[in-house]
Backbone bond lengths (Angstrom), bond angles and torsions (degrees), N, CA, C in turn:
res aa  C-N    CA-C-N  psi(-1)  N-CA   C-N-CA  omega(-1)  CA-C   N-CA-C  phi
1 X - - - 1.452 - - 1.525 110.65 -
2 X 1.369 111.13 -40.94 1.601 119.19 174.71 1.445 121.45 -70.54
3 X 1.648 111.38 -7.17 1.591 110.24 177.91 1.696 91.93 -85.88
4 X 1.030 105.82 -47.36 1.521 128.97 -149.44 1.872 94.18 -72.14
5 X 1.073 125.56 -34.24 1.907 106.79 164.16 1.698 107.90 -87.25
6 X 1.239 92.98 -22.72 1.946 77.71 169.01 1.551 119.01 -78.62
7 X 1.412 105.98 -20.44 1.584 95.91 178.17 1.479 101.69 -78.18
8 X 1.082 120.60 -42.73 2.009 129.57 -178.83 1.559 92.91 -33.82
9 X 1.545 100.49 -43.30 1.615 102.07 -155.66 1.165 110.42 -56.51
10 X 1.357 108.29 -63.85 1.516 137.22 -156.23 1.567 107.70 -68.88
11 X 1.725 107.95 -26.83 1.252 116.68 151.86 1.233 136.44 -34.89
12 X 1.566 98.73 -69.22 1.485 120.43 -176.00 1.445 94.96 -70.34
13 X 1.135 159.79 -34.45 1.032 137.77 -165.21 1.579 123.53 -83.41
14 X 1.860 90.65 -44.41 1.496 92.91 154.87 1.595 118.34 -53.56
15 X 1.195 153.31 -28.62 1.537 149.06 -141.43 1.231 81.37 -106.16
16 X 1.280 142.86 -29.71 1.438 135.47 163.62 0.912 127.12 -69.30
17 X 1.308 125.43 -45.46 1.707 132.47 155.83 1.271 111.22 -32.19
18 X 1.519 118.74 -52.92 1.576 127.55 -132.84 1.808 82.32 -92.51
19 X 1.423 113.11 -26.70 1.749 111.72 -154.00 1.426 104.83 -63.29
20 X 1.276 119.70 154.03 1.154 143.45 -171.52 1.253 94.21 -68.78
21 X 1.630 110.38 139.20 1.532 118.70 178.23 1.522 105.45 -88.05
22 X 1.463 128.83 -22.53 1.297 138.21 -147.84 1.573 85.34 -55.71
23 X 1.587 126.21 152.49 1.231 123.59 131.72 1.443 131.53 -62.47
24 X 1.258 105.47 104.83 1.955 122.96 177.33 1.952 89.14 -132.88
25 X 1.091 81.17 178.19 1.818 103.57 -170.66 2.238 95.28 -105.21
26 X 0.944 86.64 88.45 1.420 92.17 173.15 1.715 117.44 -92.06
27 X 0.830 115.55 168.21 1.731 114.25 161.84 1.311 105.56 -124.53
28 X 1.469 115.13 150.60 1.237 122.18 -161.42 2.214 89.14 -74.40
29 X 0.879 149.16 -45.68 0.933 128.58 155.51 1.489 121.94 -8.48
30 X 1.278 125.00 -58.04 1.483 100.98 -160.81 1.517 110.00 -88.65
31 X 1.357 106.86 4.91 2.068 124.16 159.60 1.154 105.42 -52.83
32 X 1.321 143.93 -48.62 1.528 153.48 -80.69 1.524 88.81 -148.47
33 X 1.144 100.35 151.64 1.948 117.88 170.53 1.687 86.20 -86.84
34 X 1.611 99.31 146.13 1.664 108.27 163.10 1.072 117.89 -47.10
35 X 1.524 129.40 -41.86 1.592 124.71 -177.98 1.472 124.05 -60.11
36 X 1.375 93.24 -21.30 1.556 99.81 177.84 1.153 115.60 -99.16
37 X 1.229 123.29 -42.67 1.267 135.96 171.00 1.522 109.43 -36.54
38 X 1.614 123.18 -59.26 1.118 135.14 158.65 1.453 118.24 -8.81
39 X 1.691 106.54 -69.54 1.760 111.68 177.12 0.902 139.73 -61.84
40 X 1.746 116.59 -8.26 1.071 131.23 157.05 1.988 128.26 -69.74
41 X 1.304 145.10 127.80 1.113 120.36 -166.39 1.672 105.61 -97.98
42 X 1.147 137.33 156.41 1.544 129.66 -174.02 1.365 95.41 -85.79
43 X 1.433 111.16 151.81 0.964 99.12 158.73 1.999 95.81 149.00
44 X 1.009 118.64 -39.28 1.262 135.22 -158.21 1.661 119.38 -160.01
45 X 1.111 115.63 154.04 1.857 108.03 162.96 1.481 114.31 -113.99
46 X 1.484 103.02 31.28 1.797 110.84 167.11 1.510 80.27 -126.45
47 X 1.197 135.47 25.79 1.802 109.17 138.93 1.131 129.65 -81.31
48 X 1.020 122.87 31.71 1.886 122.56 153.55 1.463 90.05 -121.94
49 X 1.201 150.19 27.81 1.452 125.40 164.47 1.624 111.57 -81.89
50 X 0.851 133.09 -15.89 1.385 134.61 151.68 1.461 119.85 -51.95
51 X 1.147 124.93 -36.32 1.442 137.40 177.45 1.940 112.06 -62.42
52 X 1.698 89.41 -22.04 1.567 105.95 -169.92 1.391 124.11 -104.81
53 X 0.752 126.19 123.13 1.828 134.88 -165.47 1.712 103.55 -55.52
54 X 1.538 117.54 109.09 1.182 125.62 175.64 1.206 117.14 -59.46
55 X 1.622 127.33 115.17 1.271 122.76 176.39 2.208 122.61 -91.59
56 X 0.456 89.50 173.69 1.531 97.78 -179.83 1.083 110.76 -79.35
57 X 1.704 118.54 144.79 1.869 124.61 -169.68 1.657 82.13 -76.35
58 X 1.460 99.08 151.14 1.182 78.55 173.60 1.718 115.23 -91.90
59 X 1.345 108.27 -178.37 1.919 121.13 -171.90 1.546 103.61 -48.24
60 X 1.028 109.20 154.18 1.708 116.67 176.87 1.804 75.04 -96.37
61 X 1.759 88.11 156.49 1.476 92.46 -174.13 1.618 99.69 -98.55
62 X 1.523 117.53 144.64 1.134 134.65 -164.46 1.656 111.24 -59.62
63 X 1.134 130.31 140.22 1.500 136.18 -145.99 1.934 85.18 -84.82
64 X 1.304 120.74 155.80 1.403 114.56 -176.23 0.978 113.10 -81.05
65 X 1.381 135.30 165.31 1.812 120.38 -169.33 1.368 84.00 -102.09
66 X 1.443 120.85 147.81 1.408 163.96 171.36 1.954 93.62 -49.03
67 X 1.594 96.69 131.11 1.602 104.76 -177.13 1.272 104.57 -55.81
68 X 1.326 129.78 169.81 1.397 142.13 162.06 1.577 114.25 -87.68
69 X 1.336 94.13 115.53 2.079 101.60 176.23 1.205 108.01 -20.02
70 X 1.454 118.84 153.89 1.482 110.11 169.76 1.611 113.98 -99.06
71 X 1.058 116.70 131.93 1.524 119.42 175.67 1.059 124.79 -37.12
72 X 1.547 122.06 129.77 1.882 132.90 -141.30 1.990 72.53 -114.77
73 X 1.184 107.18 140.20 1.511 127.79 179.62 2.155 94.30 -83.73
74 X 1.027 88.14 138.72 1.584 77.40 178.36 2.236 92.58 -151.81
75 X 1.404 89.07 119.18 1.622 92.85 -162.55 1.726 102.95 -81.49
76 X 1.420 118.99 139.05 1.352 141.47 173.38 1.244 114.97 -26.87
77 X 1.565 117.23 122.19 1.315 104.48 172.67 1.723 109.55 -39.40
78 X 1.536 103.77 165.91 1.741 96.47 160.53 1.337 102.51 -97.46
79 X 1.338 111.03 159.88 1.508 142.95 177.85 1.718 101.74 -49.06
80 X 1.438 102.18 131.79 1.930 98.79 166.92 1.237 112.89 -56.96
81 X 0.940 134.42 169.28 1.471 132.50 169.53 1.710 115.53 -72.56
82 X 0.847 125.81 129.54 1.526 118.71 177.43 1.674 109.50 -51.34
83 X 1.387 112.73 129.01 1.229 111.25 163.10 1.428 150.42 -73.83
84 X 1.474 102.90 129.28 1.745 106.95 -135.63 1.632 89.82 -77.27
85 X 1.304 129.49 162.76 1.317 155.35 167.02 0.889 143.21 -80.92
86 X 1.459 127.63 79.12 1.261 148.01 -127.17 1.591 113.47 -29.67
87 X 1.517 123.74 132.25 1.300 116.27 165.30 1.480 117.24 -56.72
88 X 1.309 130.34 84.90 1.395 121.20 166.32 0.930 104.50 -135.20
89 X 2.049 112.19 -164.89 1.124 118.38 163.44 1.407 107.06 -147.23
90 X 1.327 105.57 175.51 1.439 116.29 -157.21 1.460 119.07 -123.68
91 X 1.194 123.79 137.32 1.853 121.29 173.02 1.479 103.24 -61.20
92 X 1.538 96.49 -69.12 1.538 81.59 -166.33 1.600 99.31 -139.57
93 X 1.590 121.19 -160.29 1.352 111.84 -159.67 1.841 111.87 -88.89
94 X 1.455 111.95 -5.31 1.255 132.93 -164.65 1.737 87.63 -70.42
95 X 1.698 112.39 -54.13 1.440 123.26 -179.52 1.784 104.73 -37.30
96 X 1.301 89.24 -63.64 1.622 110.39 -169.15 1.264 107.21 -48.23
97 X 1.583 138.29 -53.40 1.675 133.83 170.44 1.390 115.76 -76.27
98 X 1.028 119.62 -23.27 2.085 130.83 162.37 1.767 103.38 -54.50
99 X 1.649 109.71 -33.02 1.189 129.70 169.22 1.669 135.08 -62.10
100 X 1.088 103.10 -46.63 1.576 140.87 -164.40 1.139 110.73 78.02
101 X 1.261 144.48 12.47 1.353 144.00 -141.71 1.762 100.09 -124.11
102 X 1.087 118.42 15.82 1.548 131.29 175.84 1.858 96.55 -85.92
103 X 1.138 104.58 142.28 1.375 168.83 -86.98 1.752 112.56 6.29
104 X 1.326 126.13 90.62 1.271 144.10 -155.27 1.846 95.96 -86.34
105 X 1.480 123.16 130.92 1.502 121.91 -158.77 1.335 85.31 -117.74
106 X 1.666 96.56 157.42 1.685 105.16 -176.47 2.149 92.03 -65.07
107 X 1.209 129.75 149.48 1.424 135.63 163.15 1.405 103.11 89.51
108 X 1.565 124.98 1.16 1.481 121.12 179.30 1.708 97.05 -82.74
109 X 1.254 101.66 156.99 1.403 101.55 154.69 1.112 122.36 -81.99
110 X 1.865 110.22 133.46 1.203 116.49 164.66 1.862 83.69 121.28
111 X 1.112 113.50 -17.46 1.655 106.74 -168.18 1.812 104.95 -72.27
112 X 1.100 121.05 155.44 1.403 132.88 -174.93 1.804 101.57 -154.13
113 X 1.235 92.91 141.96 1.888 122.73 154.78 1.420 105.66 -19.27
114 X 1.771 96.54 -75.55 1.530 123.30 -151.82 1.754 103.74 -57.31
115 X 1.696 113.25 -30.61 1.073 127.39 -154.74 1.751 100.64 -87.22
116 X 1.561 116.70 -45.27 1.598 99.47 177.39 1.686 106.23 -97.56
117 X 1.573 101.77 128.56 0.903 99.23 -175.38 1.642 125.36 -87.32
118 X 1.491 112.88 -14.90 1.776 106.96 -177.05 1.802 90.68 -101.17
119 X 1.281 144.56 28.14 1.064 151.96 175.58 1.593 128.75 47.45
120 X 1.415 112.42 24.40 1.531 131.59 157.31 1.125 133.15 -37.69
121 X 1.294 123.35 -37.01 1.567 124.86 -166.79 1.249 127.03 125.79
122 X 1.703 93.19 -33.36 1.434 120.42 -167.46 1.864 103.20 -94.98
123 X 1.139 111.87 136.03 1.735 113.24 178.31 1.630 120.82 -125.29
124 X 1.363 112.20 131.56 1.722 110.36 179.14 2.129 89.88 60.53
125 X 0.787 96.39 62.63 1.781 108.55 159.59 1.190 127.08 -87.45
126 X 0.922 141.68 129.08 1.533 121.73 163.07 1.101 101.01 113.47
């Protein structure tokens, strides 16, 4: 069996060698040893596509994903109001840091005369 496809071979290759170069309309059939020629069916040159491993169409390409919304501006809460400092008043400046409310400004609440003593503005300093 192993002489017998090498001679087919050596055949077919010679019958290709030997073939006429002229341009005529040949079919690859009449290249071919009969035995081979045989496995081929007439008719078409997609008769060996059966012989060939069917591949897959390929994927439709995936549709593009849809832009991303554009970012809606949305403005900062506003700030609490700073918390005001108690309307009172005070004996003396010991009250005022027992308080937290030391360095006491001339027009703040809670500010007094009695409380700055070199008369700056500024009260319980230092």
């Amino acid at each position: 069996m192993m002489v017998r496809r090498l001679t087919v071979g050596i055949l077919g290759c010679a019958a290709v060698l030997v073939a006429p170069t002229a341009a005529s309309a040949a079919t690859l059939a009449e290249y071919l040893p009969p035995e081979v020629a045989g496995m081929i069916t007439s008719g078409s040159a997609d008769a060996a596509q059966p012989l060939l491993p069917l591949l897959p169409p390929p994927p439709f390409p995936a549709p593009a994903p849809a832009p991303a919304p554009a970012p809606r501006f949305v403005p900062p809460a506003p700030a609490p109001p700073a918390p005001a400092k108690p309307n009172r008043t005070y004996k003396n400046c010991t009250e005022v840091r027992n308080a937290g409310a030391a360095p006491l400004y001339r027009g703040e609440a809670g500010y007094a005369a009695h409380l700055d003593r070199d008369n700056d503005g500024i009260a319980c300093e230092g």
